[in-house]
N, C-alpha and C positions, 0 to 999 in steps of 0.2 A: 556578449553577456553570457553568463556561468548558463549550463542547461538548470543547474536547480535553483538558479536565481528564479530563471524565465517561469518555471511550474512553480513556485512561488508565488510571484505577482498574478499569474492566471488564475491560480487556483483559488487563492483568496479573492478576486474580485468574481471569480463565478460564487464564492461562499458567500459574499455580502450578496450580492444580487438573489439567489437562492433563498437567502435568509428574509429580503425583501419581502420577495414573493410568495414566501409561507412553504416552500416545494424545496428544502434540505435534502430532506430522505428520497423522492423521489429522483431527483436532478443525480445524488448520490447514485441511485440503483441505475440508474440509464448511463450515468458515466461509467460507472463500469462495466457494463455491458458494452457499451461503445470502445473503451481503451482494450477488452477481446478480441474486437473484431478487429482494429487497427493492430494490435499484435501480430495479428496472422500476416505471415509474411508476403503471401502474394497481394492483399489489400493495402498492406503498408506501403510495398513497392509502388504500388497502383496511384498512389494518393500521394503518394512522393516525389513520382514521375515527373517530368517536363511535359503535361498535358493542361491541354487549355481549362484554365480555371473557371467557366462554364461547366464541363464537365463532373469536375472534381463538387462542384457544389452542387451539379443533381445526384452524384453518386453519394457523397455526405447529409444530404437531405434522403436519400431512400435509407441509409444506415439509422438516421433520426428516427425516421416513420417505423419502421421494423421494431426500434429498441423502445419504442413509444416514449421520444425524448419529447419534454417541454418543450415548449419554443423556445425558450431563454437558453438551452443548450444545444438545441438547433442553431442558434444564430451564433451562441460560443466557437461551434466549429464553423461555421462558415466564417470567423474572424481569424481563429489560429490557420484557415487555409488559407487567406489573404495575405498574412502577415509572417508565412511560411514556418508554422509551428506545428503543423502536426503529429512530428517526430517528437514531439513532448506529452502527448497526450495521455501516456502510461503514468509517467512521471506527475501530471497534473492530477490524476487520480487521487496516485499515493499521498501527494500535500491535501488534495480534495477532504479524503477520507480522512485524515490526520484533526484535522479542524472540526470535522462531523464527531469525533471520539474526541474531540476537547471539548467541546459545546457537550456533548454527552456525560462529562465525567468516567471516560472511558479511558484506556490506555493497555496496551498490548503487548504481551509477556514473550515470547522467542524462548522458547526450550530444548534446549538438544539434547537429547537422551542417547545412551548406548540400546534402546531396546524399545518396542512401543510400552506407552504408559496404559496404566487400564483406567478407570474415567472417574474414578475416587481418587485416583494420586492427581489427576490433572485438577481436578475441582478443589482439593487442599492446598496445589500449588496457587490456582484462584486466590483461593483464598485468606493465605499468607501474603503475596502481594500485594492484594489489596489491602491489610491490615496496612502495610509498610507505604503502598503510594496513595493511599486515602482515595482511590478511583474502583471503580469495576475494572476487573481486569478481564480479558479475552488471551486466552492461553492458543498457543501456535505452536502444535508439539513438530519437532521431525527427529528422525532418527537418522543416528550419528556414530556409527559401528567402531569409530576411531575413540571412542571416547570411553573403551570397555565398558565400563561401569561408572553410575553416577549421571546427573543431570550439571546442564549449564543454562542459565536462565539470563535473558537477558530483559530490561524492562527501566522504562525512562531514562534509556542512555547508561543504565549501571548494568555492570556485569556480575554472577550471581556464582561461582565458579566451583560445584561440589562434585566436580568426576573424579574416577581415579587416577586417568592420564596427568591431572594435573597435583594429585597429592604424588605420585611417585615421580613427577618431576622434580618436585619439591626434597624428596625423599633422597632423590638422585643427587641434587645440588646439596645437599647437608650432609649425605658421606662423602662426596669430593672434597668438602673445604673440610 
């Protein structure tokens, strides 16, 4: 099975289940605290290891208690370490959060600028795409030194494309032909 199939199916039956229980947001904030600490590459190793799975579920249960996970996420990873999923759990996040910002009305804009923005351009960007996807948007600036000048915005899978690397490509291609 695809790895984004798998963080898929998990991720949405930890969102119904979460949603059950009333604890989204919270179950939210502890997963990602937990998909951190599984990042780190000596814990990842650690949990990925060929170590008896006794182990691996006190050391997942002390990650719980730390991040002050629910039970209901406590007992999530004790099922992806049974069922030999841990290596998705970044992955289960990002669909996690996905679903929390659709139940939100939310949705997240990817901006690559040639330069940092200052927090009136990024709040207008706000708020232009929000006119356009009828959601709150949450703006994601990085900077992009390839891109001279101009921003690229990307948001519900559409690309927004107003650098100038890509007008003088354009530029380039129409005095060629």
């Amino acid at each position: 099975m695809r790895p984004d199939t798998v963080a898929r199916r998990y991720a949405r039956a930890l969102f119904e289940l979460a949603g059950e229980q009333g604890n989204v947001e919270q179950i939210s904030t502890a997963l990602g605290l937990i998909a951190d600490v599984v990042a780190d590459p000596d814990v990842g190793r650690a949990l990925t290891s060929p170590v008896a799975r006794q182990q691996k579920g006190q050391w997942l249960k002390e990650i719980a208690e730390r991040t002050q996970s629910p039970d209901a996420l406590r007992n999530f990873l004790l099922l992806l370490d049974e069922r030999d999923r841990l290596d998705h759990v970044e992955a289960i996040r990002v669909v996690f959060d996905g679903l929390v910002d659709d139940r939100n009305g939310v949705t997240r804009a990817q901006v690559r600028s040639a330069t940092s923005l200052a927090d009136d351009v990024i709040a207008e960007i706000g708020r232009v795409f929000g006119t356009v996807t009828g959601k709150k948007v949450v703006v994601d600036v990085e900077v992009d030194t390839d891109l001279i000048a101009g921003v690229i915005v990307e948001v519900d899978g559409k690309v927004y494309d107003g650098s100038l690397r890509t007008q003088l490509a354009k530029l380039h291609g129409q005095m060629a032909g």
